[in-house]
C-alpha positions in Angstrom: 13.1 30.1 -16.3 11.0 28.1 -13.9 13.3 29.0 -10.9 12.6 32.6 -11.8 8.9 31.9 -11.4 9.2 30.3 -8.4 11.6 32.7 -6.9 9.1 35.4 -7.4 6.1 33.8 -7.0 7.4 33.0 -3.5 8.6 36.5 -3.0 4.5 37.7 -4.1 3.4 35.6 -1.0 6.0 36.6 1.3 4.7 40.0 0.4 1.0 39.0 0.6 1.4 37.8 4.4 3.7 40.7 5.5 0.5 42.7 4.2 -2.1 40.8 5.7 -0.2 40.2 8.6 0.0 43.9 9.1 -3.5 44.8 8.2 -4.6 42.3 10.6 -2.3 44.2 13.6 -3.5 47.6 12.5 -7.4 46.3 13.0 -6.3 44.9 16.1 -4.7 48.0 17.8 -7.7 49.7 16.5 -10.4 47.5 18.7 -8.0 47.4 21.6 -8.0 51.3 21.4 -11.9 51.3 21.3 -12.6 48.9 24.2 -9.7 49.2 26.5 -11.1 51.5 29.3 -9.9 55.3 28.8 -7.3 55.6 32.0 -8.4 59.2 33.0 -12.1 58.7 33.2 -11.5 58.1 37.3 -9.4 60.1 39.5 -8.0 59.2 42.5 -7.0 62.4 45.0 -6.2 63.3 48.4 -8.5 66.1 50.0 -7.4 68.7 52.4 -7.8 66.4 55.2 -6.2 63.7 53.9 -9.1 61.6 53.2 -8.8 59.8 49.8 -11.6 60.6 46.8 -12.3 58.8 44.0 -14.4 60.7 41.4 -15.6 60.4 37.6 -12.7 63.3 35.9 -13.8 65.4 34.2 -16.3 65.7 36.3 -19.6 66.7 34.5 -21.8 67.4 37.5 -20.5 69.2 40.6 -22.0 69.9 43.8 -21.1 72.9 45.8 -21.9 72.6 49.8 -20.3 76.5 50.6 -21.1 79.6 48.9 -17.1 80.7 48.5 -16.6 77.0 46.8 -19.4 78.1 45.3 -18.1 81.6 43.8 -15.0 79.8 43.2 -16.3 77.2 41.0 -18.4 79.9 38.9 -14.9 81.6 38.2 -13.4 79.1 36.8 -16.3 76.2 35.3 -18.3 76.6 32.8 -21.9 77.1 34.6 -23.3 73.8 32.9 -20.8 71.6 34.9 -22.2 73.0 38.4 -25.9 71.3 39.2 -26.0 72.5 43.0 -25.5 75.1 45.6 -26.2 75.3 49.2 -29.1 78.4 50.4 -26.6 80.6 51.0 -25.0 80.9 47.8 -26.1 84.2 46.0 -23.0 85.4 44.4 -22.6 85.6 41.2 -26.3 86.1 40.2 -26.0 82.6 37.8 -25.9 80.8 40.9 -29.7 81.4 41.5 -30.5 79.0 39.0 -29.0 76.0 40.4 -31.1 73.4 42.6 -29.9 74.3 46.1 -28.8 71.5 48.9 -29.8 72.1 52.4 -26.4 72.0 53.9 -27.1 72.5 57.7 -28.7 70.1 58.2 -27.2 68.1 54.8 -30.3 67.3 52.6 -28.6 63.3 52.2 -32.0 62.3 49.9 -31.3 65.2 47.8 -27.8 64.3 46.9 -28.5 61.1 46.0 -31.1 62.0 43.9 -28.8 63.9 41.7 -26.0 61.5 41.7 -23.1 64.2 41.5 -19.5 63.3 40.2 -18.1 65.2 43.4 -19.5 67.4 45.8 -16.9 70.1 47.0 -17.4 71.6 50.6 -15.3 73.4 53.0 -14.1 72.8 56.3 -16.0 73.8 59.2 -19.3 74.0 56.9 -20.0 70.1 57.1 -18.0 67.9 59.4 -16.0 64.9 58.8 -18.8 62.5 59.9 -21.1 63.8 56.9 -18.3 63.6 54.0 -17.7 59.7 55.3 -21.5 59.4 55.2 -21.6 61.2 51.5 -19.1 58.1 50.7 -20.9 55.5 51.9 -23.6 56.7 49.9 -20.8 56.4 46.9 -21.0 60.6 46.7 -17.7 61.3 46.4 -16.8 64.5 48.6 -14.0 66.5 48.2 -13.4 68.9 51.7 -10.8 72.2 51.3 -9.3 73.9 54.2 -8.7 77.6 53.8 -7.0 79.9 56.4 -4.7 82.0 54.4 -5.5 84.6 51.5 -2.1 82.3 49.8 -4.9 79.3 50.6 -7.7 81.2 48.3 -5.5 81.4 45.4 -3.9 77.6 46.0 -7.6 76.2 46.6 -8.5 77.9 42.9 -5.9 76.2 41.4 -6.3 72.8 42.8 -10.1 73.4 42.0 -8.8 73.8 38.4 -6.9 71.0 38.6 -9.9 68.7 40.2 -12.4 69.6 37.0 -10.1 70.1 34.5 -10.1 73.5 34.0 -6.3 74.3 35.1 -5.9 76.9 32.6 -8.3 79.4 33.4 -7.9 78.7 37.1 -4.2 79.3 37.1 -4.9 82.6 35.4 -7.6 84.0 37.2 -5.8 82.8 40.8 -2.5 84.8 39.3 -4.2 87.8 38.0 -5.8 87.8 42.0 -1.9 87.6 43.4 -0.5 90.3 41.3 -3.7 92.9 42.1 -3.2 92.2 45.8 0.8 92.8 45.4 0.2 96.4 44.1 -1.7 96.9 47.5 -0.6 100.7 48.9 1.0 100.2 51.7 0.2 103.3 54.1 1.1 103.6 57.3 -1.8 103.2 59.8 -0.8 104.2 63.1 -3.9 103.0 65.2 -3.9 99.0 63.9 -5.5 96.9 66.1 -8.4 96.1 65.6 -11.4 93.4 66.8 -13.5 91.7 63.7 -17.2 90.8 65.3 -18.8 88.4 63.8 -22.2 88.2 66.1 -23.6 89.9 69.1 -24.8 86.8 70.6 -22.7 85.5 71.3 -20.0 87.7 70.9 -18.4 86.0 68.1 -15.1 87.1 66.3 -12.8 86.3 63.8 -9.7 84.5 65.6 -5.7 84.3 64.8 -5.9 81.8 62.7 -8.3 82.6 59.6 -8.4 84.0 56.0 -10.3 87.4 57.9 -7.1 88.0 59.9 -4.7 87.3 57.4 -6.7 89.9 55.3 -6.6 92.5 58.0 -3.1 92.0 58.5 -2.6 92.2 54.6 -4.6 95.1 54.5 -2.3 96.7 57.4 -4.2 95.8 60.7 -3.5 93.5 63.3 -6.0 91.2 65.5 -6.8 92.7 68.4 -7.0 89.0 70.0 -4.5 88.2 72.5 -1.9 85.4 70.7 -3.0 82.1 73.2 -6.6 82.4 71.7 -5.9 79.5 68.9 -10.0 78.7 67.7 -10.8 80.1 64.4 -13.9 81.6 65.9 -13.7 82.1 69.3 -16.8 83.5 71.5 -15.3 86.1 73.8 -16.9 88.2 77.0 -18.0 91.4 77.1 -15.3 91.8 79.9 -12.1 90.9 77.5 -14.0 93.2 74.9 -13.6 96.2 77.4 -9.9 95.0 78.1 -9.0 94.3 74.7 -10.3 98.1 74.5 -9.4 97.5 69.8 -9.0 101.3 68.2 -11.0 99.8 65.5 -14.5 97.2 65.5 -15.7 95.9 61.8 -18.5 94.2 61.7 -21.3 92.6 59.0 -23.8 93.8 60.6 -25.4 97.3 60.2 -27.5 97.1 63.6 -24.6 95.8 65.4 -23.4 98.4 67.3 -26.6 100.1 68.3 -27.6 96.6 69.2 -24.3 96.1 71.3 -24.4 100.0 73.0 -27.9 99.0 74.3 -27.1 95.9 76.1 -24.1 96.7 77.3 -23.7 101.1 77.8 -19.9 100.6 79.0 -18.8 99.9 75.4 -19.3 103.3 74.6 -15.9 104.2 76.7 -14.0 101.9 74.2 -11.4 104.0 72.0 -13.0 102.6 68.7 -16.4 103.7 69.9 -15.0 107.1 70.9 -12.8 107.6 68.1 -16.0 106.6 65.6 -13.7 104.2 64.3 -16.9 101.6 64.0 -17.2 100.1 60.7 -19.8 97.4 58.5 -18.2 95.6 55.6 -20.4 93.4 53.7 -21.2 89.9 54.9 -20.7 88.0 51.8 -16.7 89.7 51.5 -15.6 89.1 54.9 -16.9 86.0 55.6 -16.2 84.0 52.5 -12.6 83.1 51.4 -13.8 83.5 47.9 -12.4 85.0 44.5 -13.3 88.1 45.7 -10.9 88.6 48.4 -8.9 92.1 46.4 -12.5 93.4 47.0 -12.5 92.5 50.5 -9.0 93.5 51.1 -10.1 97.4 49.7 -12.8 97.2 52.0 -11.1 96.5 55.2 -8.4 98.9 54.3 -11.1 101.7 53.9 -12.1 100.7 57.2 -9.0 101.1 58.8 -8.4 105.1 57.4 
C-alpha cells in the first residue's frame, strides 16, 4: 500500500516539473520573441549603380528627387508614405501637397531636417557625388537608371519591392505591358524622325533613351546617326539640315517659330515642308513615368 503511494506520489511530481518546466519554456520563447530585434525592419539592397543602401523597410517616409520617381511612387504607395518631391513634380495633382526638395542644386539642410527612410532619385537628375554625400549624412539614397520602356515597368516593380508594396506594383506595371502589346501596328512610311528637346542649345533625345525606345515602339526611328552614343546630345544646326528628319517633335509650342527665325534655312527641311512638325506635352516625353501608354499614343499621332 505504501509503495503505491509512493509510486504515484513520485509520478504527481514528475508531472508537476514536466509542467512547470514547460510553462517556464513557453514564457521564455515569449520574451525572446518580444525583445529579439524583428529581422526585416532594415534592408540591405543594391541600387542601379551598384552602390549598396541600407534603409529602415518598410519604409514609412520616402523622399522623391524626380518627378517620374515621383509619379511612380504615387501609383503604387499609399500618399501618406511619400513626405517629399522635387519643384518639378506636378503630376498627379496629390503631389502638390508634399514639401518640395530643391533638387538642382540639392537642398542637403532640407533632407536632413526631415530625416527620410530613403530618398529615391534617378540617374542623370543628381550625380553620384550627391547620393555619397546624402550617405554620409546617413540619408539613405537609392538611384534607378531608366533607358528602356521594359526599364519603366521593371523600375515599378522593384519600387514595389523597395517599400513593400509588390502587389499593387506588379499589377499596375503588368496592366501597363499588356496595354502597350495591343499597340496598332500601322505601317508608317516616312519614320525618321528628330526629337528636340531645346533650341539653345539644340538639344535632342539620343539612341540610347526611354524617348527613342518609345518612338521606335510607337513605329519611328531616330533620326540620329548610330555613332552618336550620349543620351542627350547637343547637335549643330548644320547636321540638323543634313540629318534633313521627315518628322520634328518637340515640347515646346514656340519652338519652331522660335527655330525658323534664327535660322530661315530650316524651312527647306522635309518635315518643315511636309508640316510634319509636331508638340507633345513636356511632362509625357520627358519623364519615364507610369504614363508611358499615354506617351506612346501621342508620339504615334504625331507620326500620322
Amino acid at each position: 500500500m505504501l509503495s503505491l503511494l509512493s509510486h504515484n506520489w513520485n509520478k504527481t511530481i514528475v508531472l508537476i516539473i514536466l509542467l512547470v518546466v514547460a510553462t517556464a519554456t513557453i514564457i521564455v520563447v515569449a520574451l525572446r520573441e518580444q525583445t529579439k530585434p524583428v529581422l526585416n525592419d532594415v534592408k540591405i539592397v543594391e541600387d542601379d549603380l551598384g552602390r549598396t543602401v541600407i534603409y529602415k523597410y518598410p519604409p514609412l517616409k520616402i523622399i522623391s528627387l524626380a518627378p517620374s520617381i515621383s509619379e511612380m511612387l504615387f501609383s503604387i504607395c499609399p500618399s501618406d508614405l511619400i513626405i517629399g518631391r522635387t519643384q518639378n513634380c506636378n503630376y498627379p495633382k496629390e503631389v502638390l501637397n508634399k514639401t518640395i526638395i530643391n533638387n538642382y542644386p540639392i537642398n542637403y539642410e532640407k533632407l536632413v531636417l526631415l530625416k527620410p527612410d530613403i530618398v529615391f532619385a534617378l540617374e542623370g537628375i543628381i550625380s553620384v557625388q550627391d547620393a555619397d554625400r546624402l550617405h554620409k549624412l546617413n540619408i539613405p539614397t537609392y538611384i534607378f537608371k531608366i533607358n528602356t520602356v521594359d526599364d519603366i515597368l521593371s523600375k515599378m516593380k522593384q519600387i514595389g519591392n523597395l517599400t513593400n508594396q509588390a502587389k499593387i506594383a506588379n499589377h499596375k506595371s503588368d496592366s501597363i505591358a499588356n496595354l502597350i502589346k495591343m499597340l496598332p501596328q500601322e505601317r508608317i512610311v516616312n519614320k525618321n524622325t528628330l526629337m528636340i528637346i531645346s533650341a539653345e542649345p539644340l538639344y535632342v533625345f539620343g539612341l540610347n533613351n526611354y524617348a527613342s525606345d518609345m518612338l521606335k515602339l510607337a513605329g519611328g526611328v531616330n533620326a540620329l546617326d548610330k555613332t552618336i552614343t550620349e543620351h542627350y546630345p547637343v547637335i549643330s544646326r548644320e547636321y540638323l539640315l543634313k540629318l534633313d528628319p521627315d518628322n520634328i517633335i518637340t515640347t515646346d509650342t514656340n519652338f519652331f517659330k522660335q527655330l525658323s527665325i534664327k535660322f530661315p534655312e530650316i524651312m527647306n527641311l522635309k518635315a518643315f515642308k511636309n508640316n510634319k512638325l509636331r508638340v507633345i506635352n513636356e511632362d509625357l516625353l520627358s519623364r519615364p513615368s507610369p504614363r508611358v501608354y499615354e506617351t506612346l499614343l501621342e508620339i504615334k499621332k504625331a507620326l500620322n
